[in-house]
N, C-alpha and C positions, 0 to 999 in steps of 0.2 A: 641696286638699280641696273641699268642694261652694263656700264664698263666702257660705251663707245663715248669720243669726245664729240663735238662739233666740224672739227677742227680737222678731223681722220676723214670728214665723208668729201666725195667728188661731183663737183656738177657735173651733172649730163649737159651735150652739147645741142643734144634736139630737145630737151624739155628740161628747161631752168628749173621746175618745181620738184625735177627728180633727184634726190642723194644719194648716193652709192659708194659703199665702202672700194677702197680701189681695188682688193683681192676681185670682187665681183662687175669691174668697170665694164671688160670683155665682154663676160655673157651679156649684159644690161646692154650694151650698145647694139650688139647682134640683135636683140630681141626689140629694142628699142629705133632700130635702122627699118625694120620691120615696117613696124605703124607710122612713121614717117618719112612713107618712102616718096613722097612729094617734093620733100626739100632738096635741094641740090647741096648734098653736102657730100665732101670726100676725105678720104681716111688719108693720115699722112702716110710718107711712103717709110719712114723710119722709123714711126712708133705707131702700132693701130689704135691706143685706144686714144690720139690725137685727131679729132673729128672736126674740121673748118668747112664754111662754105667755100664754093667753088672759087668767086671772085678773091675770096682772103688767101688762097692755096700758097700763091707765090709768095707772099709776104711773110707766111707760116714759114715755110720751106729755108725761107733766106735768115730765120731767127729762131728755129726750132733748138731746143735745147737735146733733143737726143740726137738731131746732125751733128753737135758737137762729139759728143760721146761716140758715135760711128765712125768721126773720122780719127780722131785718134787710136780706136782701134785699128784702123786698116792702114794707117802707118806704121804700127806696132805690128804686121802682119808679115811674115817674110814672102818676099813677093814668090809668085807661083815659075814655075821653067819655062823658056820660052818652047813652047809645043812643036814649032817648024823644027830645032834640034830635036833630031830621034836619038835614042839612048842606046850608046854602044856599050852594052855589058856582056859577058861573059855568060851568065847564065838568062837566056832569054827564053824564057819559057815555050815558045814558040818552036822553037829547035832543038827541042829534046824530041829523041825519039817515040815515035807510039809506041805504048807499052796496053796486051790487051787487058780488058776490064777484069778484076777479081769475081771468079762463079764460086760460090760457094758450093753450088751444088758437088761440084767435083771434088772438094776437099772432104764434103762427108759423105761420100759415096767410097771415099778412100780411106776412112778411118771408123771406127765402132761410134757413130752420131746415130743417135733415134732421128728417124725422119717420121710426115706423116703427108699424105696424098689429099691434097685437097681439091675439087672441085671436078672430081670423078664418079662413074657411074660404081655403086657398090662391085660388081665382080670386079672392077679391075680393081679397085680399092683393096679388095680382100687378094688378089695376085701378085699387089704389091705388098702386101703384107709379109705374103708367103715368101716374096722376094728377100723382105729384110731379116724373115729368118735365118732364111736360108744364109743370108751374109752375114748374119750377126755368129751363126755356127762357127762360118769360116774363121773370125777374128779369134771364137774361143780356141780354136784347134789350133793356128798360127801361136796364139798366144799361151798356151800347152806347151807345143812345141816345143816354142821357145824358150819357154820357163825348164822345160826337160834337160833340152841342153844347156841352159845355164847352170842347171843342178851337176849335170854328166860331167862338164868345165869345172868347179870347183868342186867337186868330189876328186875329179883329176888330178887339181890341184893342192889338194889337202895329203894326198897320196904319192904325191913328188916330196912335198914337202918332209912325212913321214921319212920318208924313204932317204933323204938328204940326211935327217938329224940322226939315223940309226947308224949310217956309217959314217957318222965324226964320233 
């Protein structure tokens, strides 16, 4: 059979003939606030799916059972600072120096980064192209170089070395 009891479902507070499990109270009252929108009923301020007429509010209010529940949490709450004390710390975010914004662009305009031109008329696309071979040459040649003389330094050095162990 269905699994539900009797016992599990919630009156609705604008229409006695409706049962609603509680997971579904919320949508049911929104949808149900809807088509009765005549009655002067208002939501409690503590728990919304607590729906009373208007003239009942105060008396709701004064024995709601989830005002209990609220207020013990906000005594269990550690209270907030008082805001007129401004906070004298050390690091105050405000007083750090401007520092300018990270471009990336300059970092791979200084290192071997594939870039690509977007939102360019074809020649210049293709001049920029031309550009990055041109620079991507340079990287290999620095990087040649470089690798030469690191070859030239421990050839150097294998050749001190040599030269140490013959005359001991």
């Amino acid at each position: 059979m269905c699994g539900f009891r009797i016992n599990s479902f919630v009156q609705c507070p604008f229409d006695t003939v409706h049962r609603i499990l509680p997971t579904r109270l919320v949508l049911h009252l929104n949808r149900c606030a809807r088509n009765y929108s005549g009655l002067k009923m208002v939501r409690c301020p503590f728990d919304i799916t607590h729906v009373v007429r208007v003239s009942e509010m105060e008396a709701h209010v004064a024995t709601c059972p989830s005002r209990k529940i609220e207020e013990l949490e906000v005594d269990q709450l550690p209270r907030a600072p008082d805001p007129s004390k401004k906070e004298t710390s050390e690091n105050l975010w405000d007083d750090e120096p401007e520092v300018p914004a990270y471009d990336p662009s300059l970092y791979c305009a200084a290192n071997p980064v594939v870039r690509t031109l977007y939102g360019a008329t074809a020649s210049e696309r293709r001049e920029f192209r031309e550009q990055e071979r041109a620079r991507f040459r340079a990287f290999r040649k620095a990087s040649k170089s470089a690798g030469s003389l690191e070859n030239t330094k421990s050839h150097a050095a294998a050749t001190n070395e040599d030269e140490e162990m013959d005359e001991k």
